[in-house]
C-alpha positions, 0 to 999 in steps of 0.5 A: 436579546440578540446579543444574548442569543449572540452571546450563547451561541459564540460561547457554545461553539468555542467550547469545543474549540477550547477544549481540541486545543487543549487535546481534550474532546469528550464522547464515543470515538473522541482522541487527542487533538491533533490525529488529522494530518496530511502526510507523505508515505514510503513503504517497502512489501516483501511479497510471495507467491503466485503462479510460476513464471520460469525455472532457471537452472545455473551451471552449477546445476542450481535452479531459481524459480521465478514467481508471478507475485514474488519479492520487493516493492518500493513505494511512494504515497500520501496519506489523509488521516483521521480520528478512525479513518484514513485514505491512501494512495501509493504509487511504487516498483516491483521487481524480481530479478535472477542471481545469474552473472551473465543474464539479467533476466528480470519481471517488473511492474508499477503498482498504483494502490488505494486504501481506505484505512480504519485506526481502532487506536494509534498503534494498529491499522487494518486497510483495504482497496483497489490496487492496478499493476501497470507496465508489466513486463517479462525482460528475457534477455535473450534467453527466454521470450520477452512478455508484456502483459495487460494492465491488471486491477485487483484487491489489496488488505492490510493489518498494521501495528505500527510501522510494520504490516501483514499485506495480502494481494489479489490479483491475475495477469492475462496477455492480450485478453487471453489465458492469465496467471494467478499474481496473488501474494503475500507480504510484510510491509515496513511503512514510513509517515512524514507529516505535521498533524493540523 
C-alpha cells in the first residue's frame, strides 16, 4: 500500500515536471517554460525636463538652456524574471553638459533605481518603483558657482515593448535641506537583456 501511494505521488508530481520540459504548462497565466531567468541589463534614457538650472549665452549671441532632469542616462542592472513578474535593479550616470568650446560646465548625478515589472505577454512590460539620485552636483567651471545637492529619492514608471520604453521620473533636488528644484522628467529608454532562461 505504500508503495502505491509512493507510487501515486511520484507520478502526480512528475506531471508537471514532464510537461515544463517540454515547454507545455496548462491553466490561467501558464507560458512557455523557460520565462524564469537571471540576466544582466544595460540601458540608455533619453530624459526632459525639470525646473531650469541655468541659461548660458555663447559669443555668437546663441543660448543653451540647462534643465534639472535633462538628456542622458547609461545604466547597468540585473534583472530576475518571471511568468508575470520581475524585479530590477539599475545603477547608472546622468549627465548634461554645455556645447561651449572653452568651458566645461556640466550637472551629473548616480542614479540608483528599482523596479517591480509586470509582463502581460512577452512583448510588453509596464514597471514601477523607487528610484535615488546620488552625487549630485553642478560643475561651473569657473563661470558660474560649483552646487552640491543632497541625495534625492523619488518614483520612477515605466511602459515597455520590447527593447524600447516610455519612462516617466518624480523626483526634487534641495540643497542642504532647504529651497528645492522640481528634477521630474520624461524619457525614452532602449534597454539590453543578457541572460540564459533556467
Amino acid at each position: 500500500m505504500r508503495r502505491l501511494l509512493a507510487f501515486v505521488a511520484l507520478a502526480v508530481i512528475s506531471t508537471p515536471l514532464a510537461a515544463q520540459k517540454n515547454g507545455v504548462l496548462s491553466g490561467e497565466g501558464a507560458g512557455p517554460v523557460g520565462v524564469h531567468r537571471f540576466a544582466w541589463l544595460l540601458d540608455g534614457t533619453f530624459e526632459f525636463g525639470g525646473d531650469e538650472l541655468l541659461e548660458i549665452t555663447f559669443t555668437d549671441g546663441s543660448k543653451q538652456t540647462i534643465y534639472a532632469g535633462q538628456v542622458g542616462t547609461g545604466n547597468v542592472g540585473v534583472e530576475f524574471r518571471g511568468q508575470r513578474l520581475g524585479l530590477r535593479a539599475t545603477a547608472g550616470f546622468k549627465f548634461t553638459s554645455t556645447a561651449a568650446d572653452n568651458a566645461n560646465i556640466m550637472f551629473t548625478r548616480v542614479p540608483l533605481r528599482a523596479t517591480v515589472n509586470y509582463y502581460p505577454n512577452p512583448d510588453w512590460r509596464v514597471a514601477a518603483g523607487p528610484v535615488m539620485h546620488t552625487a549630485v552636483e553642478f560643475d561651473g567651471d569657473g563661470f558660474t558657482p560649483n552646487v552640491t545637492f543632497d541625495n534625492a529619492v523619488g518614483f520612477t514608471a515605466e511602459v515597455g515593448w520590447r527593447w524600447l520604453s516610455a519612462t516617466y521620473t518624480s523626483l526634487s533636488y534641495s540643497v542642504d535641506g532647504g529651497s528645492s528644484i522640481n528634477a521630474s522628467a520624461i524619457g525614452v529608454g532602449f534597454t539590453g537583456v543578457f541572460g540564459k532562461r533556467y
